[in-house]
N, C-alpha and C positions, 0 to 999 in steps of 0.2 A: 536253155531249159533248166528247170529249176526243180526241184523235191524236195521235201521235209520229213524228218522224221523224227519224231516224239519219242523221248526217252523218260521211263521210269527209273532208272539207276543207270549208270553209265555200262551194266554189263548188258544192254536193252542194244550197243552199237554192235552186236552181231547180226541185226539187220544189215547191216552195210552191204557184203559181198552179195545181195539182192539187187543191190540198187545200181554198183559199181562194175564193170566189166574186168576180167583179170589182170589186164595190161597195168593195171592200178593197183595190182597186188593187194585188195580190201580186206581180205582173211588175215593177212599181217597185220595190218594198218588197225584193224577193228581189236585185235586184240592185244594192239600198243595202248592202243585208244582208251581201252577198256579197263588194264590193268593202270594207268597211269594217269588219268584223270578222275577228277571228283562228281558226284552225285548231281554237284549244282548245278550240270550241263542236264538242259531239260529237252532242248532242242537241237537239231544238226542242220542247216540248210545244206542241201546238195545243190552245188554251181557247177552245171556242165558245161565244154568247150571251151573250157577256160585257157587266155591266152595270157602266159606267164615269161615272162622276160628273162628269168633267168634258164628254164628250161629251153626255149627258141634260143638264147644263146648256145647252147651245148646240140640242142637238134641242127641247127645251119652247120657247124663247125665240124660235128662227128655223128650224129645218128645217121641223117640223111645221106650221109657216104658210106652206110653199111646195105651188106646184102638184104640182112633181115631188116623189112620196112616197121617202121616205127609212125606212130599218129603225133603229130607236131600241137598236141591241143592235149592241156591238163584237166584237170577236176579240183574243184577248188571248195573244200568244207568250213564253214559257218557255223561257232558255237555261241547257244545263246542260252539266260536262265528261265528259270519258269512263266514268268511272263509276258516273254513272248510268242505269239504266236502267228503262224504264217496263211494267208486268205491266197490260196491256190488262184483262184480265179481271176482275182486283181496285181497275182505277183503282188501281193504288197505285205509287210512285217507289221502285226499290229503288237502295239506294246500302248497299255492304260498310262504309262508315264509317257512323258514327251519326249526324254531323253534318253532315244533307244540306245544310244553309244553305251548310255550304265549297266546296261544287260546285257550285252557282247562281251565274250569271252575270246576271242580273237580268231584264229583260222588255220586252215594246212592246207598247201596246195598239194596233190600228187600227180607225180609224173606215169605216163605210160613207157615204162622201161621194165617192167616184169618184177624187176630185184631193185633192193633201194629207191623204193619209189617215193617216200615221202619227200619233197620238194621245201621250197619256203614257206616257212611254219614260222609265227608269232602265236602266243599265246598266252594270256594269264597266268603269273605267280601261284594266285589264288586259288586255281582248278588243278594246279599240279599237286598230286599227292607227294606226301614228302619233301616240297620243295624247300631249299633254303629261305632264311628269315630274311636276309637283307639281300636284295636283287638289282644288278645294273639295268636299268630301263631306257626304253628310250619310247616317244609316241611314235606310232604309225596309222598312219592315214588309209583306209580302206573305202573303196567306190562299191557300192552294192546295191541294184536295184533302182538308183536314183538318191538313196541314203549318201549322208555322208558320215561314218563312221572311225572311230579310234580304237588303238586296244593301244596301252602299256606292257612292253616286253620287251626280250631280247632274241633276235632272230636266230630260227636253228635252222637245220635239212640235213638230211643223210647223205652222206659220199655220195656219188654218181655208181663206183667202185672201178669202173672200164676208164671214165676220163678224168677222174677226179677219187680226192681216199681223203683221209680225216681230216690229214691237215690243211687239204685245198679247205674243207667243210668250214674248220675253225678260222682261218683265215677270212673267208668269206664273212662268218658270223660276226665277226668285230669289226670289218669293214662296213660292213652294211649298218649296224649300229651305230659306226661315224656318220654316216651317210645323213642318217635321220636324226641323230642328236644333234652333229653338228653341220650347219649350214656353208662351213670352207670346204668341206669333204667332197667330192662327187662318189654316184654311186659306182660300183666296179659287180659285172656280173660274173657267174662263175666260172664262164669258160674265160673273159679276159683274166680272171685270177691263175686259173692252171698255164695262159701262154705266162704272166708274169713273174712268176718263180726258175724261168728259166731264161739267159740270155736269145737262145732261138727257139724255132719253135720244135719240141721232140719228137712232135708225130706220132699216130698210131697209140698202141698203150702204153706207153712210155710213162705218162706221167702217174698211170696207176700202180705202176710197180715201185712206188715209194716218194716219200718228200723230208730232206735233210731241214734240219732246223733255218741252216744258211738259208736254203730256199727261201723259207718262209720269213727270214730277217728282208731279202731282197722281195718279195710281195709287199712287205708295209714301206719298205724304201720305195719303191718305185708307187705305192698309192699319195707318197705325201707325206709321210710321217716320219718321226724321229724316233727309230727302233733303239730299243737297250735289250741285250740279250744277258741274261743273269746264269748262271750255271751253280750247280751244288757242287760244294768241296764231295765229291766222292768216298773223302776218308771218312768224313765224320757220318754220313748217312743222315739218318733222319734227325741226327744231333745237331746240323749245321743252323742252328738257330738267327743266324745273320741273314740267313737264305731266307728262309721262312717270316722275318720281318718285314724285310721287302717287300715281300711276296704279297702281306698283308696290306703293308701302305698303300702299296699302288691299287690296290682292287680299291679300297677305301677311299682313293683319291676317284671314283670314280671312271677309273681305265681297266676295261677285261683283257686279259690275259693269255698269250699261247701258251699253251704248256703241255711239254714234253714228257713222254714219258718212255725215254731209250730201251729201258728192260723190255718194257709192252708192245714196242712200235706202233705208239699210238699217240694221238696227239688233240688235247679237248681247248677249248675257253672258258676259263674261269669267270665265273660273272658274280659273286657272292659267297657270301658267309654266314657264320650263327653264333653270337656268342653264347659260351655256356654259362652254367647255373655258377654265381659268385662265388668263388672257394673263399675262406677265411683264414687268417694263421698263418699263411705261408710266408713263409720270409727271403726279403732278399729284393733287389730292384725287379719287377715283371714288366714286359711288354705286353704291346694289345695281343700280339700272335700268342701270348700263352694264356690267354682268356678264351679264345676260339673253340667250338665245340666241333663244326665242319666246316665243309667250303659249298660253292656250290657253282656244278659244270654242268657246260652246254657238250653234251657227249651226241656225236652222230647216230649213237647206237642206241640214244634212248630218246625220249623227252627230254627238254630242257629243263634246266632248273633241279637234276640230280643230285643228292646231298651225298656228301663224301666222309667219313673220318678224318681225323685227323692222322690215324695210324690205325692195319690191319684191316681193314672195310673190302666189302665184295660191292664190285670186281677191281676195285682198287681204292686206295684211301690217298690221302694227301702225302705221305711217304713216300709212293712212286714215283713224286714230279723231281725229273733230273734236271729242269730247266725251265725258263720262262722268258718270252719279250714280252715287253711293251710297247705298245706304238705310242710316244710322247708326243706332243705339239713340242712344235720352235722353239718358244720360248723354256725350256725346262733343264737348265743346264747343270743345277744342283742335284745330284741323284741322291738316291733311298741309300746307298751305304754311309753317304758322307754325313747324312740326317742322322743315320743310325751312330754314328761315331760321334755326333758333335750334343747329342740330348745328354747322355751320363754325364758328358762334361760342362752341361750348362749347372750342375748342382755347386759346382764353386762358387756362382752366385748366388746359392740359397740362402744363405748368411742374410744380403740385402732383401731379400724378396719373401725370406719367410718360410720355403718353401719343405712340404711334409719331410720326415724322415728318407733318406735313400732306401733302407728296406722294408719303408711301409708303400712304396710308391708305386705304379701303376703306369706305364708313358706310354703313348699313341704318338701317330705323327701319321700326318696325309697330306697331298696337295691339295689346292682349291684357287680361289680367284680371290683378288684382294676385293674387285665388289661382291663377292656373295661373302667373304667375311664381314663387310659395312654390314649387308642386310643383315645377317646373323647379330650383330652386335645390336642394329637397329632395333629388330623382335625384340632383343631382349634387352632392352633398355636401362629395366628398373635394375638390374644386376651389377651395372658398371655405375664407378663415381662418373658424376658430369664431365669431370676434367678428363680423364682417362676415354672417355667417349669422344669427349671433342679431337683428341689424339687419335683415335683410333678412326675418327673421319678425315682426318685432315693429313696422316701420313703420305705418301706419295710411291704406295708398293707400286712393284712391277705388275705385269699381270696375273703371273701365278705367285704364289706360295706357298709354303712349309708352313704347319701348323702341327705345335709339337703341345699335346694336351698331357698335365700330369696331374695325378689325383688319386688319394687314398684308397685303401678295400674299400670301406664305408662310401665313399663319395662315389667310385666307381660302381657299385650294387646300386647307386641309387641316380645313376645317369649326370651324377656331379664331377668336378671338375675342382683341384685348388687353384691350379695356376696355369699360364700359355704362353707360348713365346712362337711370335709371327717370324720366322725367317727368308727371306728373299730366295726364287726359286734362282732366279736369274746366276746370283754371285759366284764366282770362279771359288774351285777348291782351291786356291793358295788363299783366299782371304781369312784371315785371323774370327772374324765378326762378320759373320752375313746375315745379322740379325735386324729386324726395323723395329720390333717391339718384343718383354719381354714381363708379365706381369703376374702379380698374383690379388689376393683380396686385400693386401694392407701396402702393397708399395708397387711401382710401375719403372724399369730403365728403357726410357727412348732411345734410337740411334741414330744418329743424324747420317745416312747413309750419299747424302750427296758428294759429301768432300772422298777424294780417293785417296785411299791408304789410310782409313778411318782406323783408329787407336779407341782405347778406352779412354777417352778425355772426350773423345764423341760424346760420349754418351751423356745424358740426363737424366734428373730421379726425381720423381715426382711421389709426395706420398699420396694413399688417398684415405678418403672416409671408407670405412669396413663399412659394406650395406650387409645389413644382416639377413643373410642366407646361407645355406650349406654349403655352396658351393656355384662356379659358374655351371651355366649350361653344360653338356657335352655336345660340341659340335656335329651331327650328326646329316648331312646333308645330301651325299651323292648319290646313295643308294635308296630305295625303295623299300620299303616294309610292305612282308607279302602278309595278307589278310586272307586265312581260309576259307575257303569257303564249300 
């Protein structure tokens, strides 16, 4: 059974608890809905008896063994923009373009559990009011009516609260993100996520009355991944600006984040950021994290896609996060601190390379994959000398790596870049040099990374022709730019 309802302004979904029964708690729901999306939602398809797999995971395990009977079947809502529209009679979505997927705003399933009913929920950047600027996506694939549909996002739901609390929630969110980004992942539903934070199984409500960080380290250990739990120096507080680099890299590098917040007992996934407006004048070496205006978390208690401060913000800013994993792939053996220690010390080569002033400078650094650095360099072609291209196709990185961008106020206000140095994610902290490449516009040092216990006589200097431009590109690749809408 199917319904539509026509919206003139998103405060038009107080129709809802009309359409919806309570068990689906719609008077919440509509006026989450209402306050947290944008106008460009014209229409709502209602999908009733919707069978939702993660919800049937938690109804077999623990609804169906309580007194009070629960309905084993959700509701599953469908946003779409202005036009399209829905022909009752034929169930079918008409839309004058062909490609209804560009009009889909994505969806929310809700559970029949009275409290926390909103279930798995993807939904557009774009319709989130207030969202952050740069967004971790991932496609997902939606079956509607015969349709075969997509939405770009990153998956949220509210706690269960009885079998499940925030941080089963965030754990969930970024595994399921693996799921559908990447194709080694399998998916993990919510209730195998709640037995998985614990060696047996706790029973009853056990696991709503809290979940320790460990926990949540031993959930992405047991789905597959290579957890790094990062902690703040407590003394320095919101000063621990090492913490906060990190923090940045890795989201940068395309990996959302648990993050803890001890004071709060709460715990979100970070999925983006926003840098702020270009300061000028300041002096002194900056990193990317002191360019950042927010962040931006997938919080149980709201919409996705919540923008944060950086300090002071309601209901909390990014000063609260006491902690953070990430779930790495295998191959990532070189961490965010050792990156962060080894870039100020790549300026002793700036002599050969040219490289701006140390306190007019500006450094980034994120992981990526040595072929989507090819493609990146491919695009931009006219930028690199020929010889420096042909090097930079023909190295022989690892899978991942380090990419440490450095570039003036000027260049950085204008998405430019002076110079890059490609570092191996793979190479052991005892290596002196775990660099493969390291260039800027007028000179380039190769590394010949094959031989072991490579020395500075490795290396090679290639000058090159200055192509006349400001500056390289700024590598900008993993995250999504949200377009309002």
């Amino acid at each position: 059974m199917y319904k539509w309802i026509s919206l003139a302004t998103s405060a038009d979904l107080a129709q809802l608890p009309d359409q919806i029964t309570s068990e689906y708690d719609p008077v919440r729901v509509a006026g989450i809905l209402s306050q947290g999306i944008s106008d460009a939602v014209k229409g709502v398809l209602i999908e009733y008896n919707y069978i939702d797999k993660d919800y049937r995971s938690t109804y077999y395990n623990f609804y169906s063994k309580k007194g009070q009977r629960y309905r084993d079947d959700c509701v599953r809502l469908h946003f779409f923009d202005q036009t399209v529209q829905f022909d009752d009679a034929n169930l079918a979505l008409i839309c004058p373009d062909s490609a209804l997927t560009d009009h889909y705003f994505g969806y929310m399933v809700l559970r029949p559990t009275g409290i926390a009913a909103i279930g798995r929920t993807v939904l557009s950047p774009d319709i989130r009011k207030g969202a952050g600027r740069f967004i971790i996506t991932a496609d997902h694939k939606v079956h509607l009516l015969g349709y075969k549909l997509s939405i770009r996002g990153f998956p949220s739901m509210d706690q269960h609260v009885d079998i499940s609390v925030c941080a089963h929630a965030a754990c969930w969110s970024i595994l399921r993100h693996y799921s559908e980004r990447y194709s080694i992942h399998r998916e993990y539903l919510v209730h195998e996520i709640t037995m998985m934070a614990h060696e047996f199984n706790p029973g009853g409500l056990v696991p709503s009355k809290g979940l320790q960080i460990a926990h949540a380290e031993r959930v992405f250990l047991e789905a597959g991944t290579f957890p790094v739990h990062i902690a703040r120096n407590s003394q320095t507080k919101a000063g621990d600006h090492p913490f906060y680099r990190q923090l940045i890299a890795y989201v940068e590098s395309g990996f959302p984040l648990f993050v803890a917040m001890h004071s709060r007992g709460h715990a979100v996934a970070l999925v983006g950021y926003e840098w702020r407006q270009p300061a000028k004048g300041q002096p002194g070496l900056r990193y990317a994290w002191d360019e950042v205006e927010s962040l931006a978390v997938v919080d149980d208690n709201h919409l996705p896609y919540m923008s944060i401060p950086r300090m002071g913000g309601h209901p909390y800013a990014a000063d609260a996060i006491d902690a953070f994993i990430v779930a790495l792939p295998e191959k990532v053996y070189y961490p965010a601190d050792a990156v962060d220690r080894l870039a100020p010390a790549l300026f002793t080569l700036g002599g050969a390379l040219g490289l701006p002033p140390k306190d007019d400078t500006i450094v980034r650094y994120f992981i990526t994959t040595g072929s989507a650095y090819r493609h990146f360099a491919r695009e931009h072609a006219s930028e690199f000398d020929p010889k420096l291209l042909q090097y930079i196709m023909q190295l022989p990185y690892a899978q991942f790596i380090w990419v440490v961008e450095f570039a003036t106020e000027d260049q950085w206000a204008a998405g430019k870049i002076e110079a890059r140095a490609v570092i191996d994610a793979t190479a052991s902290l005892r290596e002196r040099i775990p660099l493969w490449l390291f260039h800027s516009r007028t000179d380039a040092l190769i590394f010949d990374r094959r031989q072991v216990g490579q020395t500075v006589a490795g290396m090679g200097c290639l000058k090159l022709a200055q192509v006349n431009h400001g500056g390289f590109s700024r590598m900008d690749r993993n995250l999504r730019p949200t377009q309002t809408k």
